[in-house]
ZAMITOR-552014 format. One record per residue (C-alpha): residue in three letters; x, y, z. Coordinates in nm, 2 decimals. Layout:
BEGIN
   residuo       c1       c2       c3
       ALA        X        Y        Z
...
REM end
This chain:
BEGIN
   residuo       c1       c2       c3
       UNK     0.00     0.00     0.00
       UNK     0.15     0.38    -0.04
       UNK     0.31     0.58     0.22
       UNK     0.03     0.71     0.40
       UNK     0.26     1.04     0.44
       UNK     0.16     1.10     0.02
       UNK    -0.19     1.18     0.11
       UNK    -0.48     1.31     0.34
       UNK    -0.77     1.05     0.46
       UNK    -1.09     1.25     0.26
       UNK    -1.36     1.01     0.31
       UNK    -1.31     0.72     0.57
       UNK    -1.38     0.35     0.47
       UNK    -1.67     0.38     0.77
       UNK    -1.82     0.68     0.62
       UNK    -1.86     0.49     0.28
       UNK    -1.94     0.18     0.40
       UNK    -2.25     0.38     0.60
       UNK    -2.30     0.57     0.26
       UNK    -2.36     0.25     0.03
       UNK    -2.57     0.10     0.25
       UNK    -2.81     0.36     0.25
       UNK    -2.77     0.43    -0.15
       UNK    -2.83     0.02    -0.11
       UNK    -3.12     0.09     0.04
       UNK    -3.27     0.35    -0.14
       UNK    -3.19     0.18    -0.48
       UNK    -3.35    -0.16    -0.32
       UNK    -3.69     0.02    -0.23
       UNK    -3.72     0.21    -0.59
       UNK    -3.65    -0.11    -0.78
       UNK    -3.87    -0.34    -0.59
       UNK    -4.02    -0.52    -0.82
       UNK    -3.90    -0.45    -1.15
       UNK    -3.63    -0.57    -1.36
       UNK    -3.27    -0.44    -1.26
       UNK    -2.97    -0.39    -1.46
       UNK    -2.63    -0.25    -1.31
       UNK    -2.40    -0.09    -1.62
       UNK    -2.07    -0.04    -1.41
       UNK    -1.82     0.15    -1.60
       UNK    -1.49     0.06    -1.52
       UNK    -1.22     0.05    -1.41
       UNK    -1.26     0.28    -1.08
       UNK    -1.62     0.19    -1.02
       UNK    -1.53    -0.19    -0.98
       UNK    -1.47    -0.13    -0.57
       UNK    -1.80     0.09    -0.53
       UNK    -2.03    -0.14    -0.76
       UNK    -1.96    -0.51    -0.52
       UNK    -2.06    -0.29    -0.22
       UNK    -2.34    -0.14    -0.36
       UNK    -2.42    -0.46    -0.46
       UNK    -2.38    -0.66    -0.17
       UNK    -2.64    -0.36    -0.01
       UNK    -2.92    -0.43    -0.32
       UNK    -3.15    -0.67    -0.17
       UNK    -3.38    -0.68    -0.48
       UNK    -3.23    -0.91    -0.78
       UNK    -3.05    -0.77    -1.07
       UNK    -2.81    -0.83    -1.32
       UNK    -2.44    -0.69    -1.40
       UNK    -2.28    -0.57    -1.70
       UNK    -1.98    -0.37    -1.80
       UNK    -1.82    -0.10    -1.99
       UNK    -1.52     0.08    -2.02
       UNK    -1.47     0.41    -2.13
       UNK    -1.15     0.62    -2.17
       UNK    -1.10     1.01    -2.14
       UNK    -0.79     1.04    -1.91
       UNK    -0.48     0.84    -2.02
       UNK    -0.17     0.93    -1.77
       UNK    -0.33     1.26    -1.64
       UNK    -0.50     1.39    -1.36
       UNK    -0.71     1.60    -1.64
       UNK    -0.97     1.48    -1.84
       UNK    -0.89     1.45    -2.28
       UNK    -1.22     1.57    -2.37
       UNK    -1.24     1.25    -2.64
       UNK    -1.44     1.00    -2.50
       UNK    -1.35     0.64    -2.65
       UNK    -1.57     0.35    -2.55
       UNK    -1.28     0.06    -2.46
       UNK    -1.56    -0.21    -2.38
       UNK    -1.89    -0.25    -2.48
       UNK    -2.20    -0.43    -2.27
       UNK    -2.25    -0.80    -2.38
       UNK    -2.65    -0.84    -2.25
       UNK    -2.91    -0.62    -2.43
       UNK    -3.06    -0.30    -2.27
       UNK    -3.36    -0.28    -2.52
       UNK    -3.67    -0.25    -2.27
       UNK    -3.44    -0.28    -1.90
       UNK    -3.46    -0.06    -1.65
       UNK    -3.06     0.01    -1.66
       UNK    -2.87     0.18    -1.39
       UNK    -2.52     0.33    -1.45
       UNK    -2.28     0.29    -1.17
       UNK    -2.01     0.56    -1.18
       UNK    -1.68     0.59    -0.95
       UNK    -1.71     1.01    -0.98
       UNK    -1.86     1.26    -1.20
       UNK    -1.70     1.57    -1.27
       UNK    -1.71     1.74    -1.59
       UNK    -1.99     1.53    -1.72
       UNK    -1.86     1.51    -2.10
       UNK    -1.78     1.09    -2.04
       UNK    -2.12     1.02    -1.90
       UNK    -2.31     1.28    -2.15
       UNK    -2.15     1.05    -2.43
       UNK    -2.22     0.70    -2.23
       UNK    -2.61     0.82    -2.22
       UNK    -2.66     0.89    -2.60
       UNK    -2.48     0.59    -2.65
       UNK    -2.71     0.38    -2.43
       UNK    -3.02     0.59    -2.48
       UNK    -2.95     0.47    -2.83
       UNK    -3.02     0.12    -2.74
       UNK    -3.38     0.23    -2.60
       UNK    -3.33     0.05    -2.28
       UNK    -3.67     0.12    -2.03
       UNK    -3.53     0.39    -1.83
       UNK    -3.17     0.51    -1.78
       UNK    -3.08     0.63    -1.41
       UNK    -2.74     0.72    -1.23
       UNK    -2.59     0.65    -0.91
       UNK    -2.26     0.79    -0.85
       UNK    -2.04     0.73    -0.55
       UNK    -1.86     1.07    -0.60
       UNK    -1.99     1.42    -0.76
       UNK    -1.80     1.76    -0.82
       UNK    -2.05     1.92    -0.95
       UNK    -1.85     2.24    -0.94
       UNK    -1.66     2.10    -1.24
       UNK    -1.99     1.97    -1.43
       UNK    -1.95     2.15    -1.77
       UNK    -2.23     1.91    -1.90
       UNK    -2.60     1.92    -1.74
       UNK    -2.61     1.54    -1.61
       UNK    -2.86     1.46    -1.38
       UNK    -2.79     1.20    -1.15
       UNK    -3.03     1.00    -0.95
       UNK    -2.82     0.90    -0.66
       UNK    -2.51     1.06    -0.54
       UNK    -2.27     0.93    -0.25
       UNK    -2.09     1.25    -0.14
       UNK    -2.05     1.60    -0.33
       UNK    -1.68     1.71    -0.35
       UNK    -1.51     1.95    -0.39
       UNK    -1.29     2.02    -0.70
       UNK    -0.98     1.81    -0.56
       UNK    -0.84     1.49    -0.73
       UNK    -0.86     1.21    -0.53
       UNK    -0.76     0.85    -0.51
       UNK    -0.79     0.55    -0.35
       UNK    -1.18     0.33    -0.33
       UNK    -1.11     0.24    -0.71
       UNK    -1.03     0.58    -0.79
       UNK    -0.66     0.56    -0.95
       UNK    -0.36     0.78    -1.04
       UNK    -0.20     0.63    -1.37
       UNK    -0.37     0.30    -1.25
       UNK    -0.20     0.30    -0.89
       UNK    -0.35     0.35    -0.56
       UNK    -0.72     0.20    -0.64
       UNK    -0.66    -0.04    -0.37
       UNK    -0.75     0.23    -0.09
       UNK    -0.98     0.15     0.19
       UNK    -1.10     0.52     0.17
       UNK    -1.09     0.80    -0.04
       UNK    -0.82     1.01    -0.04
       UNK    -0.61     1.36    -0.18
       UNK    -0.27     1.36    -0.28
       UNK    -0.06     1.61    -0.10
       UNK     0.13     1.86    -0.24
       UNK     0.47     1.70    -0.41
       UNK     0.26     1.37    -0.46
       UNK     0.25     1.37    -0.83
       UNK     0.63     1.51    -0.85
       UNK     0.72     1.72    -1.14
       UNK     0.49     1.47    -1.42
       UNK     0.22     1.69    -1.33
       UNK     0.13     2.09    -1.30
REM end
């Protein structure tokens, strides 16, 4: 695991196992009794979407995707590239996107034509982090773990050049962390 001296604690592994339970919950009542599909789009929401799973007492499928807009940086391209597509139909599901954060909102903007396209019931969100002071795209999401602030962060899933999603908790890089890669 990293030198805890790299980073700050953000959002404890208590507070997010408190957090998914109740988005468990929530989810659980609203989709009692109708057909439930989990999109998780990977890599970072892998950690978030077994817990939130585990707290979903209704039954419901799983599928993935994978989408690319970062690379090597702690900024966003802009290009959104789909990197893996769903294998199970949407066409008439009641799908809901599992997302590790949302910030500028052009990767999720693009995901929901896409999908949209595929004329799946109804299309919802659940994310377990949202800057919405970043949002440059007008997303609405359905279910939100915590609201942030605009601060990368790591840890729960949530990577830096794919290292540190191993994290119990969420966390932000102090200052010197990234070195002189990044500005």
């Amino acid at each position: 695991m990293a030198n805890s001296d790299e980073f700050e604690k953000f959002i404890s592994a208590e507070e997010l196992e408190q957090r998914i339970a109740e988005l468990g919950a929530q989810i659980s009542a609203d989709y009692a009794g109708k057909d439930l599909l989990l999109i998780a789009v990977l890599k970072g929401s892998v950690i978030f979407l077994a817990d939130l799973m585990r707290n979903i007492t209704v039954p419901h499928s799983v599928d993935f995707m994978a989408t690319s807009s970062y690379g090597s940086s702690t900024e966003t391209s802009g290009i959104v590239r789909i990197v893996k597509d769903l294998t199970m139909s949407i066409t008439g599901r009641n799908v809901l996107i599992v997302e590790d954060i949302i910030d500028t909102g052009h990767t999720l903007h693009y995901l929901l034509r896409f999908l949209k396209a595929r004329e799946p019931r109804e299309i919802r969100i659940v994310t377990l982090l949202d800057k919405r002071e970043r949002r440059e795209v007008d997303i609405e999401v359905d279910y939100v773990g915590f609201v942030i602030p605009n601060a990368f962060v790591i840890g729960y899933g949530l990577d830096f050049d794919e290292m540190y999603r191993n994290l119990p908790y969420i966390a932000i890089p102090k200052e010197g962390f990234f070195g002189s890669e990044v500005e």
